[in-house]
Each structure stands twice: as C-alpha cells, then as structure tokens.
C-alpha positions in Angstrom: 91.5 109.9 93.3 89.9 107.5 91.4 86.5 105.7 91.4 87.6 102.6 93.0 89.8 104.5 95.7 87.5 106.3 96.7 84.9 103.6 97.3 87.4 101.4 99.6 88.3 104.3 101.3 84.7 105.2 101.6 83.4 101.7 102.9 86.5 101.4 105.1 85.7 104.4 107.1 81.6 103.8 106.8 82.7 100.2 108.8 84.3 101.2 111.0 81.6 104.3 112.0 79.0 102.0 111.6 76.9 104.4 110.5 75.0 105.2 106.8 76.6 106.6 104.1 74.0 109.1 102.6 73.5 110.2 99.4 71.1 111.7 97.3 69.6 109.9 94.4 66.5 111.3 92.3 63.4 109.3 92.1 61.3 108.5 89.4 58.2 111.9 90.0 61.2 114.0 90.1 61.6 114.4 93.5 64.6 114.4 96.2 65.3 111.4 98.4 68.0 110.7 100.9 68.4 107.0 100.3 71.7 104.6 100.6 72.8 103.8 97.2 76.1 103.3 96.0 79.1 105.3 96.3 79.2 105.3 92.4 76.0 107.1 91.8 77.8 110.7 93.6 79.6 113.4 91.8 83.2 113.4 92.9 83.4 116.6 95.0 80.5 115.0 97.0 82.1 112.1 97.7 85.4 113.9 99.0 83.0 116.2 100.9 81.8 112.7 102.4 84.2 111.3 102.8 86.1 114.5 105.0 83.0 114.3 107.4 83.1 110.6 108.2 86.6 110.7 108.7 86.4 112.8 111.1 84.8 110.5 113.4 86.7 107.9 112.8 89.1 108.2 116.2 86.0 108.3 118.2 85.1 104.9 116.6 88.6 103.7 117.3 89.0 104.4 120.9 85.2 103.4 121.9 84.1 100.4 119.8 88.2 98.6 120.1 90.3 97.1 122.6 91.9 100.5 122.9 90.1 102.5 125.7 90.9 99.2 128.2 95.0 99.3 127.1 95.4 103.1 127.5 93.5 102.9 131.2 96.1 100.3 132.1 99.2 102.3 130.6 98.1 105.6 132.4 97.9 103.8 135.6 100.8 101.8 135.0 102.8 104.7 134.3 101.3 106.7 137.8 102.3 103.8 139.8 105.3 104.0 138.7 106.1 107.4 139.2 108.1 108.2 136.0 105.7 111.0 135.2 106.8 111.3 131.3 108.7 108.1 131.1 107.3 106.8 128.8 106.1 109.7 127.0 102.6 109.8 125.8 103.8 109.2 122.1 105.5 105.8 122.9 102.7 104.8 125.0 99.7 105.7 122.4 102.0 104.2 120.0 102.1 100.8 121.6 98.3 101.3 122.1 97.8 101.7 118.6 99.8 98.5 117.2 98.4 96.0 120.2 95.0 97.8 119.3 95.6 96.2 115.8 96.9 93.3 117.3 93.6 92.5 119.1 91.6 93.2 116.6 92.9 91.6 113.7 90.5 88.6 114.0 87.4 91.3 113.5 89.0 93.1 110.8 89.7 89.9 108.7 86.0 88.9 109.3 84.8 92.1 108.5 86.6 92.3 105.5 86.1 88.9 104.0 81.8 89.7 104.8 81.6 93.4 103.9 84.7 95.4 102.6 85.9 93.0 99.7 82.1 92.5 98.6 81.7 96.2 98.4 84.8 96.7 96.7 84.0 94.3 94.0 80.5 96.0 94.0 78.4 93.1 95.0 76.5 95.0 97.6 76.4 98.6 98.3 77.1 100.7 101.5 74.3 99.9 103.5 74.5 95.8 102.6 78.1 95.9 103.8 77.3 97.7 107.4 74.5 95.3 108.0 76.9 92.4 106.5 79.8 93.8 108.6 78.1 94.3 112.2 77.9 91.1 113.2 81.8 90.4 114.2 82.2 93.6 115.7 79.1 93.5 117.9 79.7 89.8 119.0 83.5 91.2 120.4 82.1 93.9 121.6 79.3 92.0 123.3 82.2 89.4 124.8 83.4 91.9 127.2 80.2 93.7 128.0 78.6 93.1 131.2 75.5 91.9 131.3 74.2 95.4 133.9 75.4 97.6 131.6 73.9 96.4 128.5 70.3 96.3 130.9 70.6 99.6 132.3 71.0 100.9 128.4 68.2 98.6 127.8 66.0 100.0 130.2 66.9 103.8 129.2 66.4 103.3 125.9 62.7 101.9 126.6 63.7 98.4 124.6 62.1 95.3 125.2 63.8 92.8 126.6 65.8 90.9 123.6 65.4 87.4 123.3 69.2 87.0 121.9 72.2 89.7 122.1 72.5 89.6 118.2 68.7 91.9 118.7 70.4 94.4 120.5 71.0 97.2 118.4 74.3 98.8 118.1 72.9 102.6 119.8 72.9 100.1 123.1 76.0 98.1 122.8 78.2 100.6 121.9 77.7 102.5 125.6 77.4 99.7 127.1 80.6 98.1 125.6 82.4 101.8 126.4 81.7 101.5 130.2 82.6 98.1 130.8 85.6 98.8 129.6 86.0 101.7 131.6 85.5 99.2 134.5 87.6 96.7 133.8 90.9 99.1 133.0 90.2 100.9 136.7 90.4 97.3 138.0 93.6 96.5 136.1 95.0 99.4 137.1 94.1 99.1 140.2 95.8 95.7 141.0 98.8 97.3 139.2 99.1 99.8 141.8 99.4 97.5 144.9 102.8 96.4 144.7 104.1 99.5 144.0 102.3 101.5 146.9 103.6 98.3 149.1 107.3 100.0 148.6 106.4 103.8 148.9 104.7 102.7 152.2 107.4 100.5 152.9 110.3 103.7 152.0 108.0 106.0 153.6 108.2 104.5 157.0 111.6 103.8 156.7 112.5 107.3 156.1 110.3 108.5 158.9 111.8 106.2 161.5 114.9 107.4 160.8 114.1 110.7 161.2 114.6 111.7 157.2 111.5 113.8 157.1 113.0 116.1 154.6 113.7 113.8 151.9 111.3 113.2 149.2 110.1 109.4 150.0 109.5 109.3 146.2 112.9 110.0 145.3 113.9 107.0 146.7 111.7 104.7 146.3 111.3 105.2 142.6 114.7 103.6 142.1 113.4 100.4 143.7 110.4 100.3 141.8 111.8 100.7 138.4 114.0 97.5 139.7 111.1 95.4 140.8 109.5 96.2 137.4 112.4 95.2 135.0 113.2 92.1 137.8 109.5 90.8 137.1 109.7 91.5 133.1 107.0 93.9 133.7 105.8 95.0 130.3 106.2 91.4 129.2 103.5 90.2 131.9 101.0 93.4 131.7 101.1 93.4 128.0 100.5 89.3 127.8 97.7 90.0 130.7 96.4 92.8 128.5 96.0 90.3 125.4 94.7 87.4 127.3 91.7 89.6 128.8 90.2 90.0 125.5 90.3 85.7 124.8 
C-alpha cells in the first residue's frame, strides 16, 4: 500500500467517523505526545493498525449520521404491510438502501470532498484541519431533519448552554439527536404505509367471517389483493420518490 493510498483511505474513513486520527509524534524535551499530525509522520504498520480500527466503525457512521436508518425503517414496514415475509429478501432491500443512501447523499459527499478530502490528499492540511473543514455539510444535513426537541433534550443532558446558532452545537449532540428523529419520522412513514393495506385484511377478514370461512387463513387471501393494489399504484415508484423528497 503506498503512502498516498493510504492517506485517502485514511482521511476517507476519519470523515466519515468524524472523529481524530491519533498519532504519536515526539516533542522537542523528549517526551511522548498524542497530538494530530499527519498521516505521513507514522510508520506503516501503524498506519494499517489505524486504519483497521477506524474501519471498523465505519457502518455505525453509515447507518446513524446518513439518510439510511429513515429508508430501512420504511422498507421493513413496507415489507410487513405487505405480508411477503422474505419477498424481498433482506439483501435486495439493504441493497437498494445502500445505492439510494448514496443517492441522497451525494450533495454532502461532493462538498465534503471539494473542502476536506482533496485538500488532505494534496497535503494542504492535515487530519484534524480536514474534519473541522469537513463538518460543516454533514452537520447542516443532519441538522435539516432534526427536530428541534430532540436537539434540546440532548442539550439539556449534556449540561450545554443554550447555542446562539446550530453551527455551535457540537457534533456529540447532533448526532443523537439526528439518530432519533429519524427514528420518528421512519415509524411515521411506516405507519401511513400500513393503512391501506390493513383497510383490505379488515375488509378480507370480515368477508371471510360473514361467510362462515373461519378456517381459512384471511392472510392467504388477501395477500394476493395487496400485491395487486401495490403494482396498480406503481408502489415502489411513489415510496421511493416520497423517500427522496423527505430529505429536500
């Protein structure tokens, strides 16, 4: 791996952690410091070592600071409301969670790039100056679709002062915050999704009871129906448009 790799592969994962990069760097008595320096100035086993542990924490970063937490909610329930228990299977759906993850944030990750990455590539700045340079555009989407109680109640439990602008709030608040909103707001999408199809196993249900049919599974036949209002409405063409235009 060589030197340059391994610093855009360094300061890629580092931005999207948001977290320090740490490395040890001696100072002038002789002494040990933990300081934020370059990714140049660290033997190469160090750097892999590095590099391994921030990696690791990368999916977290994924699913709680993106767009894809709220998308997965809304395929889960989707796919309940349905009633096709593996149909689609969890690969297809993460799948499709993934790419419109990417999708969504594209705008950030060009902004991020063109203020942190490519600077720290070319060696202009150093680790620390591109997190500070690159947490700007992912705090202001993330601040977009935060409510305004949950960034408070994180506020108030982390014993901050009130801010006078979001851009004070520090990122140990907005990420939480960000993380339960969207919890919120997938349970609502979800929730909306499920009307129309509990409308037809009510609707099948009763049917099948009035008629005496107590034995049959009202699910077996109302599933049928439901996969027919679904493809009649273009279903994944309106829930994955909806999906999109919730994050405008």
């Amino acid at each position: 791996m060589t030197v340059r790799t391994r610093r855009v592969v360094l300061v890629v994962a580092a931005m999207l952690l948001l977290s320090s990069a740490a490395v040890f760097a001696q100072d002038p008595a002789g002494q040990m410091n933990l300081r934020i320096d370059g990714v140049g100035t660290v033997s190469a086993p160090l750097q892999i070592v590095l590099l391994l542990t921030l990696l690791s924490f990368v999916p977290a970063a994924l699913v709680i600071m993106t767009s894809f937490t709220r998308i997965a909610i809304v395929f889960h329930f989707l796919r309940q409301a349905l009633g096709t228990q593996e149909v689609p299977s969890n690969q297809m759906l993460v799948g499709l969670t993934l790419f419109l993850t990417a999708f969504i944030m594209a705008p950030v990750a060009d902004r991020v790039n063109v203020l942190a990455v490519q600077p720290a590539i070319a060696g202009k700045i150093d680790v620390m100056q591109a997190l500070e340079a690159g947490a700007p555009p992912v705090r202001d989407f993330m601040l977009k679709q935060t409510r305004q109680a949950d960034l408070a109640l994180f506020v108030d439990l982390a014993r901050l002062p009130r801010p006078n602008t979001p851009s004070d709030l520090p990122m140990r608040v907005v990420i939480p915050a960000y993380a339960i909103s969207e919890l919120k707001t997938g349970f609502q999408m979800g929730f909306f999704l499920f009307i129309p199809f509990l409308l037809i196993d009510l609707i099948v249900s009763t049917t099948l009871l009035s008629m005496g049919m107590m034995q049959l599974p009202p699910a077996m036949i109302s599933l049928p129906f439901k996969v027919l209002l679904f493809v009649m409405i273009d279903g994944w063409n309106l829930i994955v448009g909806s999906i999109v235009r919730s994050f405008a």
